[in-house]
FINUKE-297643 format. One line per 2 residues: number of its first residue (from 1); for each residue z, y, x of N, C-alpha, C. Coordinates in steps of 0.1 Angstrom, whole numbers, plus 5000, padded with zeros to 4 digits. Layout:
BEGIN
NUM) Z:Y:X:Z:Y:X:Z:Y:X | ...
This chain:
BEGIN
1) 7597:4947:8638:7594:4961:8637:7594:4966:8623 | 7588:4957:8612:7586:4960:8599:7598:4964:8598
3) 7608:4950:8601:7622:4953:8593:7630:4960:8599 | 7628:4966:8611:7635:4976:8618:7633:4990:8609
5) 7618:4991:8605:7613:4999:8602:7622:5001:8584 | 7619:4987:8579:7627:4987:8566:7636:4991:8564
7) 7651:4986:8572:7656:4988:8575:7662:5007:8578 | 7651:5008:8587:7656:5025:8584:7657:5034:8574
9) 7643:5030:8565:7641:5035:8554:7654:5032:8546 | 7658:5020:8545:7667:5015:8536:7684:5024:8536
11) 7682:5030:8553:7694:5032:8556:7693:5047:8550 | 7679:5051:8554:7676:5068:8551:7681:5067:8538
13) 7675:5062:8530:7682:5061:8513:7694:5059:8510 | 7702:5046:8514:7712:5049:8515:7724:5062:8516
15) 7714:5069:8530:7723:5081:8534:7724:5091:8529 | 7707:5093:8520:7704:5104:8511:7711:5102:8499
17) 7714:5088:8497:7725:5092:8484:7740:5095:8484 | 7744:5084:8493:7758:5088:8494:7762:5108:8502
19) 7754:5110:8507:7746:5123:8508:7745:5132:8491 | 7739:5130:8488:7740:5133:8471:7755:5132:8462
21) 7763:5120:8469:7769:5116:8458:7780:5126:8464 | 7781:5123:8477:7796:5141:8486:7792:5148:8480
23) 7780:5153:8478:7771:5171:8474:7780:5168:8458 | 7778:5159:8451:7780:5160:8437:7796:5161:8435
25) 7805:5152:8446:7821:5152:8444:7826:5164:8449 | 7813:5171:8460:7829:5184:8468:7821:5196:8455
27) 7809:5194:8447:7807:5207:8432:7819:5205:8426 | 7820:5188:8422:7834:5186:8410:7844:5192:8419
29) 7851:5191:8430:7861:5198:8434:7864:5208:8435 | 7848:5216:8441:7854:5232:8437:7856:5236:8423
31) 7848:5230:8417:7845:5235:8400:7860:5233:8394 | 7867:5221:8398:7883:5223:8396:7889:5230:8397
33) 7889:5233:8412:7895:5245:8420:7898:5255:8415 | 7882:5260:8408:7885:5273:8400:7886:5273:8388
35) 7888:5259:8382:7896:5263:8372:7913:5260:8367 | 7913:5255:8379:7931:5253:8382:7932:5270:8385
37) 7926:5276:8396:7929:5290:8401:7929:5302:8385 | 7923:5298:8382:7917:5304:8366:7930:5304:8357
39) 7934:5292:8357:7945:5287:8350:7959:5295:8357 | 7959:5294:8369:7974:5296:8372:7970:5315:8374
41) 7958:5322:8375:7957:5336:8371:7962:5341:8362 | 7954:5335:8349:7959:5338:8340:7978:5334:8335
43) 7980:5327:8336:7994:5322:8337:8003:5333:8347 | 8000:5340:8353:8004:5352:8362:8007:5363:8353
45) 7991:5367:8348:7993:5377:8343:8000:5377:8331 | 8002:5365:8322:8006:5365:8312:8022:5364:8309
47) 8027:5362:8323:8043:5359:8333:8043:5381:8332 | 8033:5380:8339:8038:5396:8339:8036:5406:8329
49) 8024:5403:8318:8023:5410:8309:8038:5407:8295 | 8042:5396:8298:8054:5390:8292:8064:5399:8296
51) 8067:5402:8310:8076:5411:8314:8074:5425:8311 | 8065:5428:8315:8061:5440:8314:8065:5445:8299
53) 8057:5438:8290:8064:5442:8276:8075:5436:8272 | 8085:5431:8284:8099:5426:8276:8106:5445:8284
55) 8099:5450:8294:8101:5462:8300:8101:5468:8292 | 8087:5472:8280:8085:5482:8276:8094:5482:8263
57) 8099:5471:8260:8104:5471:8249:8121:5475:8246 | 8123:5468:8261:8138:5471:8264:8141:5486:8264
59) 8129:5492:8270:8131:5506:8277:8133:5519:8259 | 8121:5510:8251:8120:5516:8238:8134:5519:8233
61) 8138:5505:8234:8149:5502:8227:8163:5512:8229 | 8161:5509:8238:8172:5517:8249:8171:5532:8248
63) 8161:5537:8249:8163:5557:8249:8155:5558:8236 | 8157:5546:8227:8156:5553:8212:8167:5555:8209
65) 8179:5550:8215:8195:5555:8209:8197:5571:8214 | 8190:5574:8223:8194:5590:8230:8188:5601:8224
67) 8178:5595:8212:8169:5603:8207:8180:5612:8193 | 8178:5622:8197:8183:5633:8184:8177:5647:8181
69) 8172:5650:8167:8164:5657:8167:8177:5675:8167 | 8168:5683:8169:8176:5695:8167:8176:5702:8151
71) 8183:5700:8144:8186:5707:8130:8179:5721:8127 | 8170:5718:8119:8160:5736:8119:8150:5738:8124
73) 8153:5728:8135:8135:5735:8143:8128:5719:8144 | 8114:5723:8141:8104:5713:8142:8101:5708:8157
75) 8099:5696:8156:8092:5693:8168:8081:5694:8177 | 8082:5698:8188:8072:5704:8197:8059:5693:8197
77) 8046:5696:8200:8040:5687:8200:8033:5692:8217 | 8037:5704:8222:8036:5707:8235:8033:5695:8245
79) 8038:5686:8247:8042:5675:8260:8028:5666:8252 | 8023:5665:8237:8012:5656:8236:7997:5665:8238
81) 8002:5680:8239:7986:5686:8241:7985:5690:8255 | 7996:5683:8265:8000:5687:8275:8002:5700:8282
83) 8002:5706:8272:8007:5725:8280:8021:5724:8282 | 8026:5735:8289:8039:5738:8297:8048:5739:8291
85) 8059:5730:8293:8069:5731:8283:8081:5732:8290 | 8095:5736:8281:8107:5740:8288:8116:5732:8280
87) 8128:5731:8290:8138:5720:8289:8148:5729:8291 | 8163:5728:8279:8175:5732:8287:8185:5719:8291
89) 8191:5721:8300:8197:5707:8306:8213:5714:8301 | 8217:5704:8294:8232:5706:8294:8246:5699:8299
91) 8250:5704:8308:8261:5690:8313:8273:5698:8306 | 8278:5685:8295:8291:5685:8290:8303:5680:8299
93) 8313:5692:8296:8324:5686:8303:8333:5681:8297 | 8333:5669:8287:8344:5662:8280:8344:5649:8293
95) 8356:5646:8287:8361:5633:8297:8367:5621:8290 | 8363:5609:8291:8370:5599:8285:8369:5595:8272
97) 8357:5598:8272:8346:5595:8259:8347:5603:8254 | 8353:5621:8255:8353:5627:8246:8363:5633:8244
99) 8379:5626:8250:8392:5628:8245:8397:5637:8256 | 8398:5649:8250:8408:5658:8262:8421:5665:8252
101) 8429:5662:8262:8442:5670:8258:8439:5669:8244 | 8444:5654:8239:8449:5644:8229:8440:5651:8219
103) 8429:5661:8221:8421:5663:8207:8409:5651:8207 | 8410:5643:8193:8402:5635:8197:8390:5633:8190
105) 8388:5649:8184:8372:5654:8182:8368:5661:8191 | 8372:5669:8206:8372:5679:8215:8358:5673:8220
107) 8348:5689:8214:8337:5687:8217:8329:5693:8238 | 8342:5697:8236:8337:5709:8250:8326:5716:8251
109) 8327:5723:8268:8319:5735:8263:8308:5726:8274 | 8295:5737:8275:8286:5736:8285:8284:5735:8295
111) 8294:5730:8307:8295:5740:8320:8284:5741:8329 | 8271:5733:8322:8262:5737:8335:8250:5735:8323
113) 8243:5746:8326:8231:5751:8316:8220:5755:8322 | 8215:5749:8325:8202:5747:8335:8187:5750:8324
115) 8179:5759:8324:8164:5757:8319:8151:5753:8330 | 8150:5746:8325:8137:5740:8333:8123:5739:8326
117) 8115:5744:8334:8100:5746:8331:8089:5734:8339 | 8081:5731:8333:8073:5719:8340:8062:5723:8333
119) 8052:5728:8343:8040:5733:8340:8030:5724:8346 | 8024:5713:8340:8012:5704:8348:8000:5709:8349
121) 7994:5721:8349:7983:5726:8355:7985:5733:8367 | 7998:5739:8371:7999:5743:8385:8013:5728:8391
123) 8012:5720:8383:8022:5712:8387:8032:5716:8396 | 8042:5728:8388:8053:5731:8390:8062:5733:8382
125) 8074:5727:8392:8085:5727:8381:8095:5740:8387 | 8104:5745:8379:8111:5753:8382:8127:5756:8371
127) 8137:5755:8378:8152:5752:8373:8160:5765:8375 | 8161:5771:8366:8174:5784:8362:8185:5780:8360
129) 8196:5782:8365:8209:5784:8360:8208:5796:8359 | 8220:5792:8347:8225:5800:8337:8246:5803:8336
131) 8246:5811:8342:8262:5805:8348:8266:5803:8333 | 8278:5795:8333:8289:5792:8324:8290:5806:8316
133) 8299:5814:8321:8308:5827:8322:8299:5839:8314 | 8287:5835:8316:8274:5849:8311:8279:5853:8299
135) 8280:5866:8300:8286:5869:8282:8272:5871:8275 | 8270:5867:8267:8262:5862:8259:8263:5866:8243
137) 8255:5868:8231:8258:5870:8217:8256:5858:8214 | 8264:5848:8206:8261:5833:8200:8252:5832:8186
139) 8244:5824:8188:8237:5822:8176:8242:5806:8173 | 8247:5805:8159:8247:5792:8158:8229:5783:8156
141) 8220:5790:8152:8208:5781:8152:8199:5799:8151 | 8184:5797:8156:8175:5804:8156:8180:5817:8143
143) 8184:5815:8130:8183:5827:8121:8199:5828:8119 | 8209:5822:8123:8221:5826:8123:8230:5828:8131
145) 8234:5840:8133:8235:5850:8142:8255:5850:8143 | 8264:5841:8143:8275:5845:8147:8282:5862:8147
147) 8274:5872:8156:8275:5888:8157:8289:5880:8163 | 8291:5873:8175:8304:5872:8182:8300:5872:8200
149) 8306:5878:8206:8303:5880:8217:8310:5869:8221 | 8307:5860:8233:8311:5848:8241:8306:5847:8254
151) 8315:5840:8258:8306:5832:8273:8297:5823:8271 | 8287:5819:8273:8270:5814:8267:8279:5795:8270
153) 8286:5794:8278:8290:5779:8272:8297:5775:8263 | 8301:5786:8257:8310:5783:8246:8302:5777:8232
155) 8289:5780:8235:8280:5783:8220:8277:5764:8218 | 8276:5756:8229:8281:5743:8224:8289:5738:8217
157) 8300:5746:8226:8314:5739:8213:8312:5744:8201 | 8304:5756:8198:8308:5762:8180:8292:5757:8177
159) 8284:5753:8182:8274:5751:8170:8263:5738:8177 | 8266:5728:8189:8263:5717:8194:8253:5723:8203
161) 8241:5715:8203:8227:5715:8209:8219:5725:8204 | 8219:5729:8189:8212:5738:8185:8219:5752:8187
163) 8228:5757:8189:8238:5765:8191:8232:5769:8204 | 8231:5760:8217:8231:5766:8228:8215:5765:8234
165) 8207:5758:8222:8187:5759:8226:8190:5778:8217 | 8194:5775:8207:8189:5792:8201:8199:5800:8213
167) 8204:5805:8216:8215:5813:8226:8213:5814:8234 | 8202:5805:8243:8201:5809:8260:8184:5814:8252
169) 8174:5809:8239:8161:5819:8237:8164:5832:8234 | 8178:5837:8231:8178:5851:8225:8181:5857:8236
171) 8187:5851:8246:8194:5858:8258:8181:5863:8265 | 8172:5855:8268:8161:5855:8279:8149:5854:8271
173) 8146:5855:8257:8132:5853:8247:8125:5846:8255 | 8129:5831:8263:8121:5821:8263:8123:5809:8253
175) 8111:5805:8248:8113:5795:8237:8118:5781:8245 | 8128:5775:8240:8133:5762:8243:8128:5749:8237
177) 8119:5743:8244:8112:5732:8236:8121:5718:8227 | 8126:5714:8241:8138:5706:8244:8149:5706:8249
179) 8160:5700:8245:8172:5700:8254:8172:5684:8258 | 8181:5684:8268:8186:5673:8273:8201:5673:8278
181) 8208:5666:8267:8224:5666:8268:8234:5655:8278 | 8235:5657:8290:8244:5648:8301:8259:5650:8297
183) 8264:5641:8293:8280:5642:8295:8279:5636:8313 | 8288:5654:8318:8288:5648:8331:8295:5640:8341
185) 8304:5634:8332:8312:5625:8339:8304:5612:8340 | 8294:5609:8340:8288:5597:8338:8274:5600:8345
187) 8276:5610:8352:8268:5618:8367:8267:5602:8374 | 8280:5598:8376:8286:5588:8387:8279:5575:8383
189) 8275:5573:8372:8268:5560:8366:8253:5562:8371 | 8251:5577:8369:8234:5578:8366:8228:5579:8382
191) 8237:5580:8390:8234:5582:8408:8235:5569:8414 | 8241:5561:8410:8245:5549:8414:8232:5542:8408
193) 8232:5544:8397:8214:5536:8395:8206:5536:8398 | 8204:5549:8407:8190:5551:8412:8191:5552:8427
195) 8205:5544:8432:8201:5542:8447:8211:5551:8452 | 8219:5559:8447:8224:5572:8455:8210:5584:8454
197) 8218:5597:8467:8208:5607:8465:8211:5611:8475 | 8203:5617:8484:8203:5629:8496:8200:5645:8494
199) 8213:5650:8500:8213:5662:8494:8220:5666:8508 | 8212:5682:8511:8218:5690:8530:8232:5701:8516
201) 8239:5691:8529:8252:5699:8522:8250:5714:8532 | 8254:5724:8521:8255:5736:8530:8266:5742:8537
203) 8282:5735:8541:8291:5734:8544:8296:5725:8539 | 8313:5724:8553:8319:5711:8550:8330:5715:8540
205) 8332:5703:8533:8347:5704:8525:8349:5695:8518 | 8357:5694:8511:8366:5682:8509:8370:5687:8491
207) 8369:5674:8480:8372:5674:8466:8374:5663:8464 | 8384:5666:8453:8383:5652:8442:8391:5653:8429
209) 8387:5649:8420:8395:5651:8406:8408:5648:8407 | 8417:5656:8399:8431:5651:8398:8433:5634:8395
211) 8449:5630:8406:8444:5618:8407:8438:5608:8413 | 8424:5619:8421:8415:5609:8425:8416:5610:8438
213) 8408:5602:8443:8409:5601:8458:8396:5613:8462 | 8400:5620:8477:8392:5635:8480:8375:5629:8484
215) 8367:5633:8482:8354:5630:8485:8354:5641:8497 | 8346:5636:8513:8345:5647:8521:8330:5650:8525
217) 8324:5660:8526:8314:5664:8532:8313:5673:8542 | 8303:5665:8552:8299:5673:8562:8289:5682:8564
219) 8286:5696:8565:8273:5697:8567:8265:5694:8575 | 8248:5692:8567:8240:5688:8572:8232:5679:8561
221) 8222:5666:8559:8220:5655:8556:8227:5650:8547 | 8229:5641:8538:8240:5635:8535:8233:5624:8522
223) 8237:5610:8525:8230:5605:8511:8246:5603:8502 | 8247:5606:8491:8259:5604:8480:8261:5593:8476
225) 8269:5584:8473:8269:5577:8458:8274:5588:8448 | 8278:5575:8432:8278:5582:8424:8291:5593:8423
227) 8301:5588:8429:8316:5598:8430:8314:5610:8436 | 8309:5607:8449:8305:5618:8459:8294:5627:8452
229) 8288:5621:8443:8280:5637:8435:8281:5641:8426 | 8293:5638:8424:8299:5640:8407:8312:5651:8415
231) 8315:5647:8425:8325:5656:8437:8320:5671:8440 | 8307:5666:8442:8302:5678:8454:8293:5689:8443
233) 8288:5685:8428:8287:5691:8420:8298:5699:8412 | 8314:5691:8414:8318:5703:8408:8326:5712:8417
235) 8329:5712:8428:8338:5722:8436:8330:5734:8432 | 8339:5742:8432:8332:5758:8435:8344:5766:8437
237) 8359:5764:8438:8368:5776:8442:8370:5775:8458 | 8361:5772:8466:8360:5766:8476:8351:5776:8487
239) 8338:5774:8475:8323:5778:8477:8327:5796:8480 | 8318:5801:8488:8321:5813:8492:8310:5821:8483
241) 8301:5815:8477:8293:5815:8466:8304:5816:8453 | 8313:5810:8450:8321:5809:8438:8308:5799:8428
243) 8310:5800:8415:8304:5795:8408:8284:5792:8409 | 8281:5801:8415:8270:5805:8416:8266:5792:8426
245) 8278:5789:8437:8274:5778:8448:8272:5765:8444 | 8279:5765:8432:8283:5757:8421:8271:5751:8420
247) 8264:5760:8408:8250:5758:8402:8240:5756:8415 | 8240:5763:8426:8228:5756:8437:8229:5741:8440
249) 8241:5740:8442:8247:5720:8442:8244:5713:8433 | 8246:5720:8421:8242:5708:8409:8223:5709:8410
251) 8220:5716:8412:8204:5717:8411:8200:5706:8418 | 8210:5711:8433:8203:5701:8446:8203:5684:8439
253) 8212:5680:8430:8217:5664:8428:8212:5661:8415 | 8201:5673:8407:8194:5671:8403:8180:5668:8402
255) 8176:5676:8415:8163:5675:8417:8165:5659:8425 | 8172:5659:8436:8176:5646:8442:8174:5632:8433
257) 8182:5633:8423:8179:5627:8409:8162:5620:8405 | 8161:5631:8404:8142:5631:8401:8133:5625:8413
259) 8135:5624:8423:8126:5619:8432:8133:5606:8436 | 8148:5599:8432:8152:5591:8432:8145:5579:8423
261) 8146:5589:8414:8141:5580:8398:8127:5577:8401 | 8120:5579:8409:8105:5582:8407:8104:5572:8416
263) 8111:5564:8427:8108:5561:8436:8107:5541:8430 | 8101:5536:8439:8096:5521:8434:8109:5511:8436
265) 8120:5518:8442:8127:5509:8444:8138:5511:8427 | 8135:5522:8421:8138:5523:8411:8136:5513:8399
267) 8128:5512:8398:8121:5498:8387:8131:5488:8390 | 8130:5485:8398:8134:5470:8403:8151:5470:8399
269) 8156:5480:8395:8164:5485:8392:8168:5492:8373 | 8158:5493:8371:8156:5498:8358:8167:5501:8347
271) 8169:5483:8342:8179:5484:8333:8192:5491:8336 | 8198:5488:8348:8210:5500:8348:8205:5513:8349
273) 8194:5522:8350:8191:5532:8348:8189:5534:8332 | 8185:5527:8324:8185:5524:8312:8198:5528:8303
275) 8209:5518:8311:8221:5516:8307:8228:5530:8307 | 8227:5535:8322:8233:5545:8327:8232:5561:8317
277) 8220:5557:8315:8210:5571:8307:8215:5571:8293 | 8215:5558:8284:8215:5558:8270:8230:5558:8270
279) 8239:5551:8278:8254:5559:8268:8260:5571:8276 | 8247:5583:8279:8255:5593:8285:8243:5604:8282
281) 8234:5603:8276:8223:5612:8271:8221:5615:8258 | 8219:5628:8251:8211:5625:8239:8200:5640:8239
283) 8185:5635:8237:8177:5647:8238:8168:5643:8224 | 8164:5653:8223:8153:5656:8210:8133:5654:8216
285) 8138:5649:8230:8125:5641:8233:8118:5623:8232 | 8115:5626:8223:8109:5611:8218:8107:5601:8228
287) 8109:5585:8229:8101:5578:8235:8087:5580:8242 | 8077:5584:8235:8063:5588:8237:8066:5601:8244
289) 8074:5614:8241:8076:5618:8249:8077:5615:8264 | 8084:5609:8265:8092:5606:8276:8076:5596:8284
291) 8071:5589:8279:8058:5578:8283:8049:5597:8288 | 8049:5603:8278:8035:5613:8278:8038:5621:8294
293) 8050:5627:8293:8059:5630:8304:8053:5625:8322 | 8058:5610:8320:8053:5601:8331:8042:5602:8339
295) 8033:5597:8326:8018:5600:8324:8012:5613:8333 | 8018:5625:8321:8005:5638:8329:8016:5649:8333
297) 8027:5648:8336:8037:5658:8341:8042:5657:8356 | 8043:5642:8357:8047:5638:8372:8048:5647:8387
299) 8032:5650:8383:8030:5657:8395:8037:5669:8400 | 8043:5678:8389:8052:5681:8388:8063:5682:8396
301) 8068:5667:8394:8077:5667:8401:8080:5669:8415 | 8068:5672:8423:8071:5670:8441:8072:5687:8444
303) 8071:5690:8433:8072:5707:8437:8083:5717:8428 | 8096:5717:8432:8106:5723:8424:8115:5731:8433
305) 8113:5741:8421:8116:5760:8426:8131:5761:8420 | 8134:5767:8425:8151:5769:8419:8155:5780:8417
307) 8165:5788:8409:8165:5800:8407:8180:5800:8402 | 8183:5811:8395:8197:5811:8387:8194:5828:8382
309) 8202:5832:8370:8206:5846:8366:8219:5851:8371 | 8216:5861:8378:8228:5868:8385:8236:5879:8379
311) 8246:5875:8380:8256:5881:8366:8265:5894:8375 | 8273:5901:8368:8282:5910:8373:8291:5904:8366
313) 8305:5904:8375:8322:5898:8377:8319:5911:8370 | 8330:5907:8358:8344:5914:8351:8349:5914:8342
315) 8362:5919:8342:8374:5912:8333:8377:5916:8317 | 8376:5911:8307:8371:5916:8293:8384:5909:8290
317) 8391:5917:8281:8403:5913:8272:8408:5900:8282 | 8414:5900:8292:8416:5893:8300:8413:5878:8305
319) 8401:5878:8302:8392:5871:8305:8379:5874:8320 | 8377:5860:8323:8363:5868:8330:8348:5860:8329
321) 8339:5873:8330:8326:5871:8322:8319:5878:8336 | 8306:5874:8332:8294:5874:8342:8288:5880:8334
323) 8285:5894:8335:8278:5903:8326:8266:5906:8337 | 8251:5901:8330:8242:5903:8335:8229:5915:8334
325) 8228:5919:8345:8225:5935:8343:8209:5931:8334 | 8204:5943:8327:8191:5940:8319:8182:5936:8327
327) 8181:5946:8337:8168:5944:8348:8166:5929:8354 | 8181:5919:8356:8182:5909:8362:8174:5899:8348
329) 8183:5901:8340:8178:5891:8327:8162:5896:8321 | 8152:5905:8323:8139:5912:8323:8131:5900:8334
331) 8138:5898:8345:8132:5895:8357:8130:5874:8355 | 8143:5870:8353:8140:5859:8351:8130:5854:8336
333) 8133:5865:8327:8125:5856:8311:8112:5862:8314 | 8111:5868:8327:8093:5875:8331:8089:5856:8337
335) 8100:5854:8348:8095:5840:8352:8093:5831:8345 | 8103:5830:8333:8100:5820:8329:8087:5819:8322
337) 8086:5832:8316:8075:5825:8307:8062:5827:8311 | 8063:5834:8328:8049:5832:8334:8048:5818:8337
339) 8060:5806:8339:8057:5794:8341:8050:5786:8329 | 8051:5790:8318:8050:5786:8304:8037:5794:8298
341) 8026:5802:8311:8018:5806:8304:8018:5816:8293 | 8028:5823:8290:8032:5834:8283:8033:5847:8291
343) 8024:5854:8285:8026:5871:8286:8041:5877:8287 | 8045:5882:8293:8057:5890:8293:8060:5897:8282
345) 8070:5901:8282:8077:5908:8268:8090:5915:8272 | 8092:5927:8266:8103:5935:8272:8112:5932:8261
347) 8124:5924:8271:8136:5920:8264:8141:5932:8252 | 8148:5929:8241:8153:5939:8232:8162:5931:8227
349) 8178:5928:8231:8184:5921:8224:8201:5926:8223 | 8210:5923:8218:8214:5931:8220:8228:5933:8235
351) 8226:5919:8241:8229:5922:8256:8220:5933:8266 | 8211:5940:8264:8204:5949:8266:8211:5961:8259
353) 8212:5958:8249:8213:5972:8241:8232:5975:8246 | 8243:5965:8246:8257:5968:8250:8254:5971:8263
355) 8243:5967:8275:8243:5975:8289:8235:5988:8287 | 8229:5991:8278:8227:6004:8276:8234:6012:8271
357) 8242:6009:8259:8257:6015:8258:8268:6016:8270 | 8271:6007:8277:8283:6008:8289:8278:6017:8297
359) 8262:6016:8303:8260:6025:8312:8262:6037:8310 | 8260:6045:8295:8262:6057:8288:8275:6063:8288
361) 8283:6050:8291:8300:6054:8293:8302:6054:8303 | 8293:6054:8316:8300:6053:8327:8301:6036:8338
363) 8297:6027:8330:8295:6017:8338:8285:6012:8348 | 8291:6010:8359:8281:6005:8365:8278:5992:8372
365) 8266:5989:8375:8259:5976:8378:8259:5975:8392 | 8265:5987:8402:8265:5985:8418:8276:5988:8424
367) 8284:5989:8409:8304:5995:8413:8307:5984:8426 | 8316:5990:8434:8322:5975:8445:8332:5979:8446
369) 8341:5987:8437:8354:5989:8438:8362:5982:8438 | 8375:5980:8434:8384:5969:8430:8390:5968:8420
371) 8387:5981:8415:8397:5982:8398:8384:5978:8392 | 8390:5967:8378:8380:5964:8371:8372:5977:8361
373) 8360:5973:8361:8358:5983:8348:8356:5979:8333 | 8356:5990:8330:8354:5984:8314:8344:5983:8306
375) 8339:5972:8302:8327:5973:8293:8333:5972:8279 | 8327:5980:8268:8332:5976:8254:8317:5967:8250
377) 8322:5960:8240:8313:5949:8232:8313:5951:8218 | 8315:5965:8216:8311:5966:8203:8306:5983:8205
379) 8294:5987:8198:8287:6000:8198:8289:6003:8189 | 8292:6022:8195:8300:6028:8181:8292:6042:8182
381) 8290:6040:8167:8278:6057:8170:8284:6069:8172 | 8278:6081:8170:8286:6095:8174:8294:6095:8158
383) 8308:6106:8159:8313:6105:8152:8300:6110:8139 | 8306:6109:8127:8298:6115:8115:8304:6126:8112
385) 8301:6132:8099:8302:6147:8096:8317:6144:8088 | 8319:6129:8083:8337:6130:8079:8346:6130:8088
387) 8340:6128:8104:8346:6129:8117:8356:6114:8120 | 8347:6104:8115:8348:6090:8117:8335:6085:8127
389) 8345:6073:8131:8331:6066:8144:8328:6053:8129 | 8315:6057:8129:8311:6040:8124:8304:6028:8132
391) 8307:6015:8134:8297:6003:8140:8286:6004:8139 | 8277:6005:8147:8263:6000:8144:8260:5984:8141
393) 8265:5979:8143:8268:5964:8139:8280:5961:8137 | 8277:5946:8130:8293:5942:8125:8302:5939:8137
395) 8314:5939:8135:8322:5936:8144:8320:5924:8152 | 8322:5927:8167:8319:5912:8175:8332:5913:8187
397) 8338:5900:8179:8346:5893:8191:8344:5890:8200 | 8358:5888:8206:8357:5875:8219:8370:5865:8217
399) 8368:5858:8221:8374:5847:8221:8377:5839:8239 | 8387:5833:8241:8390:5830:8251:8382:5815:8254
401) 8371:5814:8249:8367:5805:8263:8361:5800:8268
């Protein structure tokens, strides 16, 4: 009985230790556990903080080559105090790095001039065309005034990026913060990186560059690659819109663009967006820009308004121009700069002042006849007392193109 009794005790002890000693081996196990787990955490993040800044570095690297400042004018600090800032979008139409009809400086002209406004307190964005054709006075930069009448894409070719930011502010006295320069043949690179794009075609028809094979569209739905929207952006003798239908298409494959880029399958994709961007862009928006942008403008993006300036057809020294009536060009630089928080201002420039001259001669802004009319582009006062007309300004050309 004792030693039964012994016995139990002996075994109780026994059990309370080896009891103790499991309790003390499964603490060392977990206590491992988590610091294996601890270990391979950190080793995660440090896999992805590695990437991440091999991302941010790449990305630096890469749209620091697109970075070019504009000659004359200072830089905005708008996008770091986050108020509303405006963008002109320029798609160049050179081809082939540049080389057209064997000139092998041919800078070309503008063919698509887009202003865009991105206002992050009512997070909206909103996109004007600007037709090609708009006769326009050219400024080569903010204080030098050409005194040459042109079609507003020409002001590229004679005086680059700063040429065509001062030229569309005097047209419309909205200030131009930024530009953003697309050579658009390289549309087809920048759509392909980001997945293609869905755009409701608004009629069917069929294009393709000389050469090339026809891109077709149906109306309705439609997602692009990159050919098919580099296709469907440029048709317009087609369009029953003409040029105008033009600019609604490029809008559409622009905004498309933007919610492409934004999307997560994007990343994973990155560097050819990268690729695609830096040998076919150059803007005067910084890196940090572009980060600040991301950051507090975004929202922005899910809300975009579209618009254009509506010009009047007709034919000037045998040319044709989109002469836009005052009231129309009053109406849009009222929009814009209500997007940009600016008070209105009654245009005074001198595309105002030659439609106030032509109207005085007889021209009109609701003619639908068929014979062209005639606008002159240079104002000439009443004769004088030696019974000579003098200029009120210096002489202003045109030029074909």
């Amino acid at each position: 009985m004792n030693n039964k009794n012994n016995m139990s005790r002996e075994q109780r002890r026994r059990l309370t230790r080896n009891s103790a000693l499991a309790s003390n081996n499964g603490g060392g196990t977990k206590k491992s556990f988590l610091k294996i787990l601890g270990l391979v955490v950190l080793t995660v993040f440090f896999i992805l903080g590695a990437y991440g800044f091999r991302i941010y570095a790449q990305t630096q690297e890469t749209l620091g080559k697109t970075y070019k400042a504009l000659d004359g004018k200072q830089a905005s600090v708008k996008i770091s105090d986050k108020k509303p800032i405006s963008i002109l979008l320029l798609g160049v139409d050179t081809t082939d790095g540049g080389v057209r009809d064997m000139e092998l400086d041919y800078r070309g002209n503008s063919d698509t001039m887009i202003i865009v406004t991105v206002n992050p307190k009512t997070n909206k964005t909103t996109m004007v065309s600007v037709p090609r054709d708009t006769m326009a006075q050219i400024w080569k930069d903010t204080n030098n005034n050409t005194k040459k009448i042109q079609k507003i894409n020409s002001a590229y070719n004679i005086g680059n990026e700063e040429s065509a930011v001062a030229t569309t502010e005097k047209l419309l006295n909205v200030p131009i913060d930024y530009y953003v320069k697309v050579d658009f043949n390289s549309l087809k690179k920048i759509v392909n990186s980001v997945g293609g794009v869905d755009v409701d075609v608004p009629f069917s028809f069929s294009y393709g560059d000389t050469d090339e094979k026809e891109s077709h569209f149906k109306k309705g739905e439609m997602h692009l690659n990159g050919k098919q929207a580099l296709d469907y952006s440029r048709m317009r003798y087609e369009d029953p819109e003409g040029d105008y239908g033009r600019q609604k298409r490029q809008r559409q494959v622009i905004s498309a663009i933007i919610k492409s880029a934004a999307s997560a399958n994007t990343f994973t994709h990155y560097q050819k967006v990268l690729n695609s961007i830096s040998n076919s862009m150059t803007t005067n928006l910084s890196f940090s820009d572009m980060q600040s942008i991301f950051l507090n403008y975004r929202g922005a993006s899910k809300k975009i308004g579209s618009d254009h300036v509506q010009g009047f057809s007709s034919t000037i020294n045998g040319s044709s121009y989109e002469i836009a009536p005052t009231k129309e060009l009053q109406r849009v630089s009222d929009k814009l700069r209500k997007q940009l928080d600016l008070t209105p201002a009654t245009l005074d420039n001198q595309e105002t002042k030659l439609n106030k001259y032509n109207k005085s001669l007889g021209f009109s802004f609701k003619y639908t006849g068929d014979q062209n009319q005639n606008y002159e582009t240079k104002i000439k006062s009443t004769p004088s007392s030696e019974g000579t007309n003098k200029d009120r300004d210096d002489t202003i050309g045109l030029s074909g193109f």
